[in-house]
C-alpha positions as CSV (number, residue, x, y, z in Angstrom):
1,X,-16.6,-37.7,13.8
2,X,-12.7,-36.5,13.2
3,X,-11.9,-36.1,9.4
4,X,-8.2,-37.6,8.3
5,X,-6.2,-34.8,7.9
6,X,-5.2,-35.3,4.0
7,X,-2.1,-33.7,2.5
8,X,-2.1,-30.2,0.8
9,X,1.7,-29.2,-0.9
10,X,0.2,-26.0,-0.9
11,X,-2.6,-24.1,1.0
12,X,-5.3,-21.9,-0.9
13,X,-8.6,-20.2,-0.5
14,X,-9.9,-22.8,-3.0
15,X,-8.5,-25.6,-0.6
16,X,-10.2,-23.6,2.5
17,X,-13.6,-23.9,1.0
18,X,-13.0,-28.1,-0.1
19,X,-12.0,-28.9,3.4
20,X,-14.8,-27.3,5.4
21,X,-16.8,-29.0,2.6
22,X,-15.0,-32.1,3.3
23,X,-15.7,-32.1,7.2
24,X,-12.0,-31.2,7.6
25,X,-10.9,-29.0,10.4
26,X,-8.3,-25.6,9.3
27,X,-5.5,-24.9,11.9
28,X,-4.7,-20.9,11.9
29,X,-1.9,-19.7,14.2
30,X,-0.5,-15.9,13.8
31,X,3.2,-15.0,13.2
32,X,4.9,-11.7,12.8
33,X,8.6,-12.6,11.7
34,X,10.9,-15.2,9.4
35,X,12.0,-17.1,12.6
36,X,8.7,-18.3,14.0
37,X,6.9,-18.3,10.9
38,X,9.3,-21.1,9.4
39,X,8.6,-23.6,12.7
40,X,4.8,-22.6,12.4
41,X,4.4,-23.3,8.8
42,X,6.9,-26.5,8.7
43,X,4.6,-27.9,11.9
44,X,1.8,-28.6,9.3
45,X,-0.7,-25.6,10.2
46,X,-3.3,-24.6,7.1
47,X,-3.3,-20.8,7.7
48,X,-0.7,-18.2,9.0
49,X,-2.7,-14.9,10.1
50,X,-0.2,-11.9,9.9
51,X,-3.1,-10.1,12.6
52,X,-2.8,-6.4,13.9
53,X,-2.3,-8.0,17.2
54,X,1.7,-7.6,16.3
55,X,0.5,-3.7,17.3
56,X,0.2,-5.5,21.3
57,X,2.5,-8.5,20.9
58,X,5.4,-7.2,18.7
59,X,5.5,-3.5,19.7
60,X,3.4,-3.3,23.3
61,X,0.8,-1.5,22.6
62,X,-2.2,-1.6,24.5
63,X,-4.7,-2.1,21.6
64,X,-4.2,-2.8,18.1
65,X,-5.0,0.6,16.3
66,X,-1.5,2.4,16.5
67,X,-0.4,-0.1,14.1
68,X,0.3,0.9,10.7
69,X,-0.1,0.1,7.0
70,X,3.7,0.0,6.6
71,X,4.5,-1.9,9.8
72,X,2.2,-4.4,8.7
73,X,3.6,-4.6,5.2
74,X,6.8,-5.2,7.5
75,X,5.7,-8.2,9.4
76,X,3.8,-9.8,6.1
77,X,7.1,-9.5,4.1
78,X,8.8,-11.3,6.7
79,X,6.5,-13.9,7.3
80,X,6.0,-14.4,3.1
81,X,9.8,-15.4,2.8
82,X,9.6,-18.0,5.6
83,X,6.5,-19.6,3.9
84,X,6.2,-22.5,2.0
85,X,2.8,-24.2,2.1
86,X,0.4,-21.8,4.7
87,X,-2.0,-19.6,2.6
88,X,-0.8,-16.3,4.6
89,X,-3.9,-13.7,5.4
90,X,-2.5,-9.9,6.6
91,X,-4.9,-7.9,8.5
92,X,-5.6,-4.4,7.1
93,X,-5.0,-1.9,10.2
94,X,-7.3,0.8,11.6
95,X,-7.7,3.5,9.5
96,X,-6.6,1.5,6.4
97,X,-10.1,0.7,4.8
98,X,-13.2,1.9,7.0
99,X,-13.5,5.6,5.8
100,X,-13.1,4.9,1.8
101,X,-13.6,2.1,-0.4
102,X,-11.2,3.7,-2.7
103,X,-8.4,3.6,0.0
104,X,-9.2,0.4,1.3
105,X,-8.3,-1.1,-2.6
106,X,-5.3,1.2,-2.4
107,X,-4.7,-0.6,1.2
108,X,-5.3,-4.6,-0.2
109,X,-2.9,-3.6,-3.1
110,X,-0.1,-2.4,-1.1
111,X,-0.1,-5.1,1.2
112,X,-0.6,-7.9,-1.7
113,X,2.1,-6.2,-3.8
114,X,4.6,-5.5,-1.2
115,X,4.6,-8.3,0.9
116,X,3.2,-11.0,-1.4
117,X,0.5,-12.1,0.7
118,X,-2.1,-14.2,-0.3
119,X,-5.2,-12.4,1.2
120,X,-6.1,-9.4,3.4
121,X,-8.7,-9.9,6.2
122,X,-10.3,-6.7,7.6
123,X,-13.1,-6.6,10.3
124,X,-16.8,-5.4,10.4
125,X,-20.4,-6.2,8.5
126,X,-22.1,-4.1,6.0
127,X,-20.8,-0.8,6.8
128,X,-17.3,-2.0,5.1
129,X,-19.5,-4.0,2.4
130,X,-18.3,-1.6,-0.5
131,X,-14.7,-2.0,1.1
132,X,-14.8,-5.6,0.8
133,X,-16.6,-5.3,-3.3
134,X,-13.4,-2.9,-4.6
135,X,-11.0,-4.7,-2.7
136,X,-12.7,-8.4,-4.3
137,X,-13.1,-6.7,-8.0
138,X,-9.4,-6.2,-8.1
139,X,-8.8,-9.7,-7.9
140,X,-7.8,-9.6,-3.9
141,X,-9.0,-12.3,-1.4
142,X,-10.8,-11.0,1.5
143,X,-11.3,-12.9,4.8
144,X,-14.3,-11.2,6.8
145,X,-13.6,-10.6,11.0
146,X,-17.2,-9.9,12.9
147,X,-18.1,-10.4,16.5
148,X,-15.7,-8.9,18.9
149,X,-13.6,-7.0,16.5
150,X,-10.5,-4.9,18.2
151,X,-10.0,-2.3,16.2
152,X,-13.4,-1.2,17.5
153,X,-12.9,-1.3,21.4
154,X,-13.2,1.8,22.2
155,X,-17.0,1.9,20.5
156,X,-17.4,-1.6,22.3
157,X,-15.8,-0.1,25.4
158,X,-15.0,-3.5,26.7
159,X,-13.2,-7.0,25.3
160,X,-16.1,-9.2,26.6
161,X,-18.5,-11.8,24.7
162,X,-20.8,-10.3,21.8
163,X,-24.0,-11.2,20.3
164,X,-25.3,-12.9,23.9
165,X,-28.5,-10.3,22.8
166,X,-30.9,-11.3,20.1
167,X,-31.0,-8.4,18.2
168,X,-26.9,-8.5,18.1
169,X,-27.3,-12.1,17.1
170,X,-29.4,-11.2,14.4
171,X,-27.2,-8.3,12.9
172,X,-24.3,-10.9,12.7
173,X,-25.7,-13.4,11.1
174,X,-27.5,-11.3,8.3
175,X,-23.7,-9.7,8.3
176,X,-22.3,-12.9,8.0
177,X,-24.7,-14.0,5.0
178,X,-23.7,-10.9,3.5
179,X,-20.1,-11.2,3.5
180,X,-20.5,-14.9,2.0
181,X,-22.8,-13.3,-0.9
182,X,-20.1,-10.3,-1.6
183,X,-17.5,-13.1,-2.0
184,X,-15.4,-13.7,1.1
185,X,-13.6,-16.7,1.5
186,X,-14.1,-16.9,4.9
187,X,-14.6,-15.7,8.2
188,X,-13.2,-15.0,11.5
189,X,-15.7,-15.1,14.3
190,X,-14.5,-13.9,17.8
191,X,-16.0,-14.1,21.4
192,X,-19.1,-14.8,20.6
193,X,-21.4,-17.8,21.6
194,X,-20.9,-21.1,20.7
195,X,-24.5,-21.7,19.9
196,X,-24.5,-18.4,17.7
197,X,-21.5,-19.4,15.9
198,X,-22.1,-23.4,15.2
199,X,-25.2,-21.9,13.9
200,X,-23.6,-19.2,11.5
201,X,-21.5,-22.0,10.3
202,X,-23.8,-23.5,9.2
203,X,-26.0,-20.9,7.6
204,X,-22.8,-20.6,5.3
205,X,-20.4,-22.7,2.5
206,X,-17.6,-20.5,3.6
207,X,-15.1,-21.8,6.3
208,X,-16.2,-20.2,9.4
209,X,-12.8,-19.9,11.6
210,X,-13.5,-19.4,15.5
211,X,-11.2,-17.6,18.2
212,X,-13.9,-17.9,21.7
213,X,-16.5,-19.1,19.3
214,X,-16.6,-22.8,20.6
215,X,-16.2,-26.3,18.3
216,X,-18.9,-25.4,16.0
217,X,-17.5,-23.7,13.7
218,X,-14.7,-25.3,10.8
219,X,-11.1,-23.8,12.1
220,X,-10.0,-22.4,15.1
221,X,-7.1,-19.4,15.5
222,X,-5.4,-18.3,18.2
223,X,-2.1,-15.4,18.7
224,X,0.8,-17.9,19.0
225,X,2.7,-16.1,21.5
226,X,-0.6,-16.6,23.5
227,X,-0.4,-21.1,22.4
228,X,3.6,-21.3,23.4
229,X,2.8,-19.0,26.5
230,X,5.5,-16.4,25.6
231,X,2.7,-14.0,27.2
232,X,1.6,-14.7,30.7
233,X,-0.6,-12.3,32.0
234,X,-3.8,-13.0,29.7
235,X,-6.0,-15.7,30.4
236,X,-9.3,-15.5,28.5
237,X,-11.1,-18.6,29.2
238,X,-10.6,-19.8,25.0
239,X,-7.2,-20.0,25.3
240,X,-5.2,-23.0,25.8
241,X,-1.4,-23.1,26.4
242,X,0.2,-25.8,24.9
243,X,3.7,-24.7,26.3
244,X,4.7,-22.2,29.0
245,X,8.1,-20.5,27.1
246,X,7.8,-17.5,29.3
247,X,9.2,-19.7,32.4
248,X,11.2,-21.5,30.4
249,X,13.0,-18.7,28.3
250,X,12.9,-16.8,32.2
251,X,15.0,-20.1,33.5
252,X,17.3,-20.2,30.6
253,X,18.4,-16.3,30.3
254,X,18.7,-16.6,34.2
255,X,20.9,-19.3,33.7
256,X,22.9,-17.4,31.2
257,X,23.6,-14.5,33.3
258,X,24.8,-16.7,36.4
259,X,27.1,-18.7,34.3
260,X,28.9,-15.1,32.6
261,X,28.6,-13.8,36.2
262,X,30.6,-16.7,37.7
263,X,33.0,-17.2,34.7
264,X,31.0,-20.6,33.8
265,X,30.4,-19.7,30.1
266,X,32.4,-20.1,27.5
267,X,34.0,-23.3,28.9
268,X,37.3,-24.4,27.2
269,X,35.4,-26.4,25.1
270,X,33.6,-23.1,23.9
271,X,36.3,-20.9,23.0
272,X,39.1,-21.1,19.9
């Protein structure tokens, strides 16, 4: 049974945790930059994700580890001034929290300080547990990321589903109880199955937000420039375009260039 979406002037982690209480769905796109994070925040949605995935859709890289601490300070900044009711999360990057608890703090307090985010979310279980405690003592909001989790691909070796074996299962789901006990807010789960993850959801009072994790969970995420179809070439079978831009823009521009090329544009009407 659908929930009536109620209305929040402003989005927190406290508000999170009430609606998935409530029965009440949370909407979570990404954005990278002032432009698109104004439209995305003025549509309504709960939760603005400032992901590492700006490393493949901003810059072109072909995974999301070359991205750093500073670029993603970059992209949080700009999304933070376009803001006005999304609670916004910034992913820490690779190498920013996973080898010292110490310099993951140092990581959540840069990007909270410099960008005025509202939360960091970083990825993995209990080897980043004392990661997660330093970077909550100090005050921070941490959103946990398990399943598939990209800044560990090359371990993984491979983008396809996780935890389809029981003893994978297992590991995230005692990973996932841990995360709620060391005080996250909430949690990403990605690719896994939906059976797995309606069933972590459950297991948990913490909004349990799902990217390929099915309708079981309490929120759903996806890379915007994925939704609009500004990208074209990936096709995973979670994703659902709700516009195809990348034809569209491709008309347009095309358009633009004939109408230079034949002296069409500026008209009389577009000139002083």
């Amino acid at each position: 049974m659908s929930v009536a979406k109620k209305e929040y002037k402003r989005i927190t982690v406290k508000t999170l945790v009430d609606m998935k209480a409530n029965g009440e769905k949370i909407s979570m796109l990404t954005a990278y930059d002032f432009t698109m994070a104004k439209i995305v925040d003025g549509s309504g949605i709960d939760v603005i994700l400032v992901g590492d995935s700006a490393s493949n859709v901003m810059a072109g890289h072909e995974t999301t580890l070359p991205i750093t601490l500073d670029q993603m300070i970059y992209h949080a900044s700009s999304v933070v001034r376009a803001v006005e009711r999304a609670l916004v999360v910034v992913d820490l990057p690779f190498g920013s929290y996973q080898s010292d608890p110490k310099e993951a703090l140092r990581s959540a307090i840069r990007i909270m300080k410099e960008s005025g985010g509202h939360a960091v979310k970083l990825e993995g279980g209990k080897e980043v547990k004392e990661s997660i405690k330093r970077i909550l003592n100090a005050g921070i909001p941490v959103m946990g990321h398990l399943g598939l989790t990209p800044q560990s691909i090359y371990k993984f070796g491979t983008y396809t589903v996780r935890a389809k074996e029981e003893e994978e299962a297992k590991r995230l789901k005692e990973d996932a109880l841990m995360l709620e006990k060391a005080g996250c807010f909430a949690i990403v789960l990605e690719k896994i199955p939906a059976k797995l993850a309606k069933e972590v959801a459950k297991s948990v009072s913490i909004p349990i937000i799902g990217i390929g994790a099915g309708n079981g969970v309490d929120g759903q995420v996806l890379v915007l420039h994925d939704m609009i179809g500004m990208t074209h070439e990936f096709h995973p079978r979670f994703l659902r375009r709700y516009m195809n831009l990348y034809e569209d823009m491709t008309a347009a521009i095309s358009q633009y260039v004939e109408d230079v090329k034949t002296e069409d544009f500026p008209n009389s009407e577009e000139q002083y």
